[in-house]
BANU-591669 format. One line per field, with one value per residue (C-alpha): y, x, z; chain; residue number from 1. Coordinates in steps of 0.2 Angstrom, whole numbers, padded with zeros to 4 digits. Layout:
<nodes>
py: c(Y	...)
px: c(X	...)
pz: c(Z	...)
ch: c(A	...)
i: c(NUM	...)
</nodes>
This chain:
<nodes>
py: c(0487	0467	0458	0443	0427	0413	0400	0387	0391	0384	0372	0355	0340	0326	0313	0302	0302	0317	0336	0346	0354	0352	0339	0338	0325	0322	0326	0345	0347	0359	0368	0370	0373	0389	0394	0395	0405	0418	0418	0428	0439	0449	0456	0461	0478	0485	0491	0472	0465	0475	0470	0451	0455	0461	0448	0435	0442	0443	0424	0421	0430	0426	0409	0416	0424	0408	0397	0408	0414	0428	0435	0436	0445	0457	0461	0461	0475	0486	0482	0476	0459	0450	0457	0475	0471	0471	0487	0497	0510	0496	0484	0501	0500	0484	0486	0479	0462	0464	0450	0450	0446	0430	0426	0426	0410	0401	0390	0405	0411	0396	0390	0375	0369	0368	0364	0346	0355	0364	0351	0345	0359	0362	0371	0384	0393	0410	0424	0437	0453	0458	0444	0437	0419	0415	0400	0400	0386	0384	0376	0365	0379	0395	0382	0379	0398	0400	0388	0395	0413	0405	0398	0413	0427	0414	0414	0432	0438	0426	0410	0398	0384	0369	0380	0373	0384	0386	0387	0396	0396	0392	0375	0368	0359	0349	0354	0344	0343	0337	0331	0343	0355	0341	0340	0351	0361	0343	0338	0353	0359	0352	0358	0358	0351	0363	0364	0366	0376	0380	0396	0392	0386	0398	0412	0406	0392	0395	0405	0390	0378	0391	0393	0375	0372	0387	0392	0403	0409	0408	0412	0419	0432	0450	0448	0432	0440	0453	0443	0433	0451	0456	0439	0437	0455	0455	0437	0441	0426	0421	0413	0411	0407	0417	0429	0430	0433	0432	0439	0435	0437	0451	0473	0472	0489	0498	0498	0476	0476	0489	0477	0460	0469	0476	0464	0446	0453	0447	0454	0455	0453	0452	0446	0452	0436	0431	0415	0419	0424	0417	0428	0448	0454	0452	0465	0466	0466	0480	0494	0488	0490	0475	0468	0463	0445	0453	0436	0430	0446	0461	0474	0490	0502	0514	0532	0534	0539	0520	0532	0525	0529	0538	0533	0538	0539	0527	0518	0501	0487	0478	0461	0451	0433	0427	0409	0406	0397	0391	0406	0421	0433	0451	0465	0459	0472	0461	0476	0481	0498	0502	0512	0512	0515	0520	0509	0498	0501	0482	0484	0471	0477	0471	0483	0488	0494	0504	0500	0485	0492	0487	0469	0468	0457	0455	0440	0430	0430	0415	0413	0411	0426	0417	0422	0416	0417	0419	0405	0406	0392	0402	0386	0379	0395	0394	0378	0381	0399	0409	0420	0436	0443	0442	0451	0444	0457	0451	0462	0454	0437	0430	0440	0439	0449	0437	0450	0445	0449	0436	0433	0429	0429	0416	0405	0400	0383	0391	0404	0388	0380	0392	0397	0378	0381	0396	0391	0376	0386	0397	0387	0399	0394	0412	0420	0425	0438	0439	0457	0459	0471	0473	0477	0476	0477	0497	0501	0506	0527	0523	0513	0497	0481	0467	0451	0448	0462	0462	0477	0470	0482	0476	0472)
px: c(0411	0406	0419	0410	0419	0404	0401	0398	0416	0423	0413	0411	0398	0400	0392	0407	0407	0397	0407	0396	0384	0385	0376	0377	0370	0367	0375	0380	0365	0358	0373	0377	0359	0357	0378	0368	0355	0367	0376	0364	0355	0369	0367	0350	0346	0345	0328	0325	0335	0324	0308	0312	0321	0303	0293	0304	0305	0286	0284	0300	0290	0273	0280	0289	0276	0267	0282	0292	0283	0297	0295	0275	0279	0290	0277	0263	0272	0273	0256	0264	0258	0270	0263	0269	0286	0285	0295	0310	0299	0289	0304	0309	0294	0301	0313	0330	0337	0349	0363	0356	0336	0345	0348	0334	0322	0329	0315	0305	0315	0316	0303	0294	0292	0302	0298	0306	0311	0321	0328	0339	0341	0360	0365	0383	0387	0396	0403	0401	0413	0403	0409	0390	0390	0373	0365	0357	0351	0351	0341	0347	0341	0350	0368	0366	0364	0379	0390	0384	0389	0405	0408	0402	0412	0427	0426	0421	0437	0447	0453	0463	0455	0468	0481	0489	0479	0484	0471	0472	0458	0451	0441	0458	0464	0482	0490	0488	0491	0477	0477	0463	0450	0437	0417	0409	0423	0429	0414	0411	0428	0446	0457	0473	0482	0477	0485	0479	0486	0478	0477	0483	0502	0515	0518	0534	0529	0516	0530	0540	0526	0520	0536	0539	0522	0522	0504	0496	0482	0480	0465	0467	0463	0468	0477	0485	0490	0501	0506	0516	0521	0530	0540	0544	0550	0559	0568	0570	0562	0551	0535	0537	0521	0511	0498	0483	0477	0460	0454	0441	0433	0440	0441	0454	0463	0471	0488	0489	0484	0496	0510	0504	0505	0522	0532	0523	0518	0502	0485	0475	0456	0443	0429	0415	0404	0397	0393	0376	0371	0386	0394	0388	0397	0414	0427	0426	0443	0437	0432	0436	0418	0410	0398	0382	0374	0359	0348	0353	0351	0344	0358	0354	0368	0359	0362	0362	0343	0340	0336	0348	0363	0368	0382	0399	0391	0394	0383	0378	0374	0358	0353	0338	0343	0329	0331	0335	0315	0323	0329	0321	0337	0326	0332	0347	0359	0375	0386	0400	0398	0403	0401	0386	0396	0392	0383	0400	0407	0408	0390	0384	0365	0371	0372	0390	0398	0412	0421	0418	0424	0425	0431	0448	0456	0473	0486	0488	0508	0513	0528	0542	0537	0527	0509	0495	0477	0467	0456	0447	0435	0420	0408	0409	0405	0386	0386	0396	0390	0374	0389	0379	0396	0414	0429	0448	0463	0481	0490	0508	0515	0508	0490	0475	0460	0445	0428	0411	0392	0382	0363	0365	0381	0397	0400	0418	0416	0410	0424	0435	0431	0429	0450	0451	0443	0451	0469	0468	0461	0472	0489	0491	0498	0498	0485	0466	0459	0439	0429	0412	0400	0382	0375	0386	0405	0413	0417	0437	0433	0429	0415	0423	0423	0436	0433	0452	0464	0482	0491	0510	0517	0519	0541)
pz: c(0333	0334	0337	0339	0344	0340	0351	0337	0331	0348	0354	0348	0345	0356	0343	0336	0317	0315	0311	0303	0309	0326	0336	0355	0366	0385	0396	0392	0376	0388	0391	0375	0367	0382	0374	0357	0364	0375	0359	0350	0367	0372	0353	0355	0359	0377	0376	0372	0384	0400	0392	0390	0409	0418	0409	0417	0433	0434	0431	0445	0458	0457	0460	0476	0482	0482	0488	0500	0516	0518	0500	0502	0517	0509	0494	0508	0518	0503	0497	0479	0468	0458	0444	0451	0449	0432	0426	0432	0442	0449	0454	0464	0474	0483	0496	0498	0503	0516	0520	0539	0530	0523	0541	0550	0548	0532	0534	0531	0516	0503	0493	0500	0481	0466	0450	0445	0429	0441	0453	0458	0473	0479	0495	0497	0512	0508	0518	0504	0505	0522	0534	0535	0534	0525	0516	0500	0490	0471	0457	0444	0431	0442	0441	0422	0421	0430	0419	0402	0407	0415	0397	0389	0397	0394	0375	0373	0383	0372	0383	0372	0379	0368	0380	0395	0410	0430	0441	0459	0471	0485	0482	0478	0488	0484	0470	0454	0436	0425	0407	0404	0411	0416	0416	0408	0399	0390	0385	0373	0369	0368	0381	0386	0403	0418	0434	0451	0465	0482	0486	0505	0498	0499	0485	0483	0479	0470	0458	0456	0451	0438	0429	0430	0421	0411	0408	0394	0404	0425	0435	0454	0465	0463	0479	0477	0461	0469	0481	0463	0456	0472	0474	0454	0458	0472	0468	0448	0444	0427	0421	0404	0391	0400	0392	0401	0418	0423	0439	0452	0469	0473	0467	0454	0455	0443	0451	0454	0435	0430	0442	0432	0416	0417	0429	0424	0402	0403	0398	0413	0412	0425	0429	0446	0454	0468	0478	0478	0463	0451	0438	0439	0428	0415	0408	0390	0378	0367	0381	0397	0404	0412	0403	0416	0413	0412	0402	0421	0432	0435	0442	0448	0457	0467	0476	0495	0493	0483	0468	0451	0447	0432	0420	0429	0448	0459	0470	0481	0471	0471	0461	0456	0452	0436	0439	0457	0462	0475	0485	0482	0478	0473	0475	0486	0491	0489	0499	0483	0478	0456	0446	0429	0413	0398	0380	0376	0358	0357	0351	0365	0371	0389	0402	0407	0425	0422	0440	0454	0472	0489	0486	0492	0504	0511	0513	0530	0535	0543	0557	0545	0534	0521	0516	0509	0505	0521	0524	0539	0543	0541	0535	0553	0560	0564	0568	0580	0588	0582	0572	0561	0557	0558	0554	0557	0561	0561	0571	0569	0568	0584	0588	0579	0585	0581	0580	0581	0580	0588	0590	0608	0620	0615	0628	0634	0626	0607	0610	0608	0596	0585	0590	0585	0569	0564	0568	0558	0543	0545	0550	0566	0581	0591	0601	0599	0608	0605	0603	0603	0595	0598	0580	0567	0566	0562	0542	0538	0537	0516	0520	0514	0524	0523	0533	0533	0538	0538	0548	0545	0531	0515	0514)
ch: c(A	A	A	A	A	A	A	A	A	A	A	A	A	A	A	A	A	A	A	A	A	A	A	A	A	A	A	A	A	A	A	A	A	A	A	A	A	A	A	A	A	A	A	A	A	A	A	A	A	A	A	A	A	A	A	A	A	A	A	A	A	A	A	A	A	A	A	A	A	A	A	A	A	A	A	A	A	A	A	A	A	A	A	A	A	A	A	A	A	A	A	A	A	A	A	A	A	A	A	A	A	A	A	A	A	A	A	A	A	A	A	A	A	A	A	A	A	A	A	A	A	A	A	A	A	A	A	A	A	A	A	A	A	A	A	A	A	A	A	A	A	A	A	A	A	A	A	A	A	A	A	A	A	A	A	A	A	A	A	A	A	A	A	A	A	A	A	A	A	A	A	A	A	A	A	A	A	A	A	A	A	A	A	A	A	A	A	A	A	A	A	A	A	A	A	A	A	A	A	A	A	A	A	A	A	A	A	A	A	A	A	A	A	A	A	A	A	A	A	A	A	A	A	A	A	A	A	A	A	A	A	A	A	A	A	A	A	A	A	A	A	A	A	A	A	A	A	A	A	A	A	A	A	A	A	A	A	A	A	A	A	A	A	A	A	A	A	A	A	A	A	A	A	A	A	A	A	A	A	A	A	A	A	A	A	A	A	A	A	A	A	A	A	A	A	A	A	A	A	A	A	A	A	A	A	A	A	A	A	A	A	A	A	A	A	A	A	A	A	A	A	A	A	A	A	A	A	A	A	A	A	A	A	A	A	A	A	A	A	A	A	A	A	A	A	A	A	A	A	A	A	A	A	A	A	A	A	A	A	A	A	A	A	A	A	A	A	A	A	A	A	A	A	A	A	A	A	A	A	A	A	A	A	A	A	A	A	A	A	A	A	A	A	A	A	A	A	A	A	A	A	A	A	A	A	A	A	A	A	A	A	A	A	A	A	A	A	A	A	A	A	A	A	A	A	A	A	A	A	A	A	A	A	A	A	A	A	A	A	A	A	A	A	A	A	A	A	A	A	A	A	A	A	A	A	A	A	A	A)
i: c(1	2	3	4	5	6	7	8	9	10	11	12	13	14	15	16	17	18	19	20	21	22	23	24	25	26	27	28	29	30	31	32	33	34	35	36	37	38	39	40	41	42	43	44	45	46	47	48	49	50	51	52	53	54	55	56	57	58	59	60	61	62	63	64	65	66	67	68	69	70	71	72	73	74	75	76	77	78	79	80	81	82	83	84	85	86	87	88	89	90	91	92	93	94	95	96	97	98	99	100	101	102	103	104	105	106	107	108	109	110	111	112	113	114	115	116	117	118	119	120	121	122	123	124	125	126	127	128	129	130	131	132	133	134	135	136	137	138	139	140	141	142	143	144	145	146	147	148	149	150	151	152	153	154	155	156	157	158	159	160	161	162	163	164	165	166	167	168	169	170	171	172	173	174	175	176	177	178	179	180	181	182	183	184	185	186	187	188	189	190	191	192	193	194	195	196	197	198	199	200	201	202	203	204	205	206	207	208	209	210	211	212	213	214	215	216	217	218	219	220	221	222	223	224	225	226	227	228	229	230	231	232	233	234	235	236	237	238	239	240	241	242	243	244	245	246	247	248	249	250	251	252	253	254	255	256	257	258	259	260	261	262	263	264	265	266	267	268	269	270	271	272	273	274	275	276	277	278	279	280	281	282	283	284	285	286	287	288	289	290	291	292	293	294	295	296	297	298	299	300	301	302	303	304	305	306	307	308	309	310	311	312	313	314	315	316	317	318	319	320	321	322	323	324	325	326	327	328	329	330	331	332	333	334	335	336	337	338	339	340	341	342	343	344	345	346	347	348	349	350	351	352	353	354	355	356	357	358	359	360	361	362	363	364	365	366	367	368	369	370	371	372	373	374	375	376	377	378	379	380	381	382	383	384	385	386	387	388	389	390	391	392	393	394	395	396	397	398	399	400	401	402	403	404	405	406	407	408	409	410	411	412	413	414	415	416	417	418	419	420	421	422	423	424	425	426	427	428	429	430	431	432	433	434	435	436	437	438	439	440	441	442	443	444	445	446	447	448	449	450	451	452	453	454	455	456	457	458	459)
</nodes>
């Protein structure tokens, strides 16, 4: 069944006087010109899709090969050529990108030349669902790709964008009300006022501050979410006007989507992304399967063996950013685990995963009883101590246990700033205690890893 919401039914020109058809100018005619495109790909056929996919990712890595020291390396060891890697089986031939690979000489990783057409180059730092703290750099080309599927998967899962919005999330950082959505959102449809709330501030009051603004839709983080349910539950209170909820960063689980649904009356839709490589994948309102950004990446979800998985099995997922000439991000093991699902009845030609795992965190509880999102300073961690990997347990109001994989030995002097740094991220004034591991920091018995851990029961 297409229920096909089109993009040139949303969006608008951004040339005064002129309605019909549509005309749209610099800044955003890129942005809006790749929405056109996107529009009619995720219609094509699958079969399609993969061809157009490998041709791509042919083109993408004979320019690695030639720009990145690190990804010659990794074809040299295998004996492959770029051209190789232009199918499926081939593809499979190359071995996986771990998180720790991204560590090890980033001189030796990134491409030592961009095309212009691709510049300019930004940087991000992310900790990923693994407690790794890496750096990737991306191209102008890999960003606008992001945005577009951004806007896409916003359309397709049916964002009233004239609505008032609330935003909460983690780049936000004092709360605001804004007479729209901003740059580039503005500049190609009309939107309402959006607030924004930072995901540090008290649930509490986070609760008040929605129900005095009263959104239609709100964006936050499947945790952060129940963290809402449980106090409009457990204090009776409202947000009215709401009717959508839109999910991020983290697993969404059957039973906090179930909580928003029946205790907060919204739809709740959900989306699975990543620092690294932007947005994987989004759910879809006809089935409920995520729809993979496959004109963007290449997402395989392999066995234990690195062989496929078949519809309905669940396995680790591995990603092949097609744009990023910048970092090369091929066959990058981004350590989530879903499960493949089945063609979707929407008619879309995209790939779909059935379920996202393995991305869930937990709130940080302050002294006086109040929790929040944990953030934790990460950023400042390397340059700070050679830190590989970290994982933060709060034990009860007044211990944290601070664990750490380190290149070479902490000194008592890093120890403490990196204490600094986290008790001001974090808003904690109780004690630290540092443990070390040699390799890699143990796995909870299911294999999962959370980089924030909260032991206090639930009230």
């Amino acid at each position: 069944m297409n229920t096909r919401p089109s993009v040139l039914e949303v969006i608008r020109g951004n040339v005064e006087g002129v309605d019909w058809p549509l005309v749209v100018r610099a800044p955003v005619a890129a942005l809006a010109g790749l929405l056109g495109v996107l529009d009619t790909t995720q219609w094509m056929s699958q079969r399609d899709i993969i061809q157009r996919q490998y041709a791509q990712l042919v083109t993408l890595t004979t320019h690695l090969a030639a720009q990145s020291k690190q990804f010659k390396n990794r074809l040299e060891r295998v004996g492959l050529k770029p051209a190789d890697l232009g199918s499926e089986d081939g593809l499979r031939c190359l071995p996986v990108l771990r998180r720790r690979d991204l560590q090890i000489a980033p001189a030796d990783l990134f491409c030592q030349n961009v095309p212009q057409s691709h510049r300019p180059i930004g940087e991000s730092r992310t900790s990923g669902a693994t407690g790794q703290p890496v750096t990737i750099r991306r191209s102008a080309v890999s960003q606008l790709m992001w945005r577009a599927m951004n806007l896409r998967s916003q359309i397709s899962q049916g964002t009233n964008f004239a609505k008032p919005c609330s935003r909460i999330r983690p780049q936000i950082l004092s709360y605001s009300i804004q007479k729209d959505q901003g740059p580039p959102i503005n500049q190609l449809l009309d939107t309402g006022p959006m607030q924004a709330i930072p995901i540090t501030i008290d649930i509490g009051q986070q609760v008040a501050w929605l129900a005095e603004f009263k959104p239609d839709n709100l964006l936050v983080y499947p945790t952060n979410l129940e963290g809402i349910c449980r106090y409009v539950r457990q204090h009776q209170s409202k947000i009215e006007g709401l009717n959508w909820i839109f999910t991020i960063g983290e697993t969404l689980t059957t039973r906090v989507r179930e909580q928003a649904q029946q205790i907060l009356g919204a739809r709740v839709v959900d989306k699975y992304s990543s620092q690294e490589v932007g947005l994987i994948a989004a759910e879809c309102l006809t089935s409920g399967l995520y729809h993979v950004m496959a004109e963007s990446l290449i997402v395989e979800v392999l066995n234990e063996d690195d062989s496929p998985c078949r519809a309905g099995e669940i396995g680790r997922v591995v990603i092949t950013d097609l744009h990023n000439f910048a970092t090369p991000l091929v066959r990058y093991e981004i350590a989530d685990y879903a499960e493949v699902g089945e063609a979707c009845a929407c008619g879309r030609g995209l790939p779909t995963l059935k379920k996202i795992l393995g991305r869930q965190r937990n709130l940080f509880i302050k002294s006086d009883g109040t929790r929040h999102w944990p953030l934790v300073g990460f950023h400042q961690y390397r340059d700070i101590a050679p830190v590989i990997q970290y994982q933060i347990i709060q034990h009860d109001l007044q211990r944290i246990e601070v664990k750490l994989v380190s290149e070479n030995p902490v000194t008592t002097a890093q120890e403490a700033q990196l204490s600094a740094v986290i008790r001001a991220a974090l808003g904690f004034d109780g004690g630290l205690a540092f443990t070390y591991f040699a390799s890699e920091i143990p796995r909870s018995s299911s294999g999962k890893f959370e980089e924030f851990v909260c032991l206090i029961p639930a009230e």
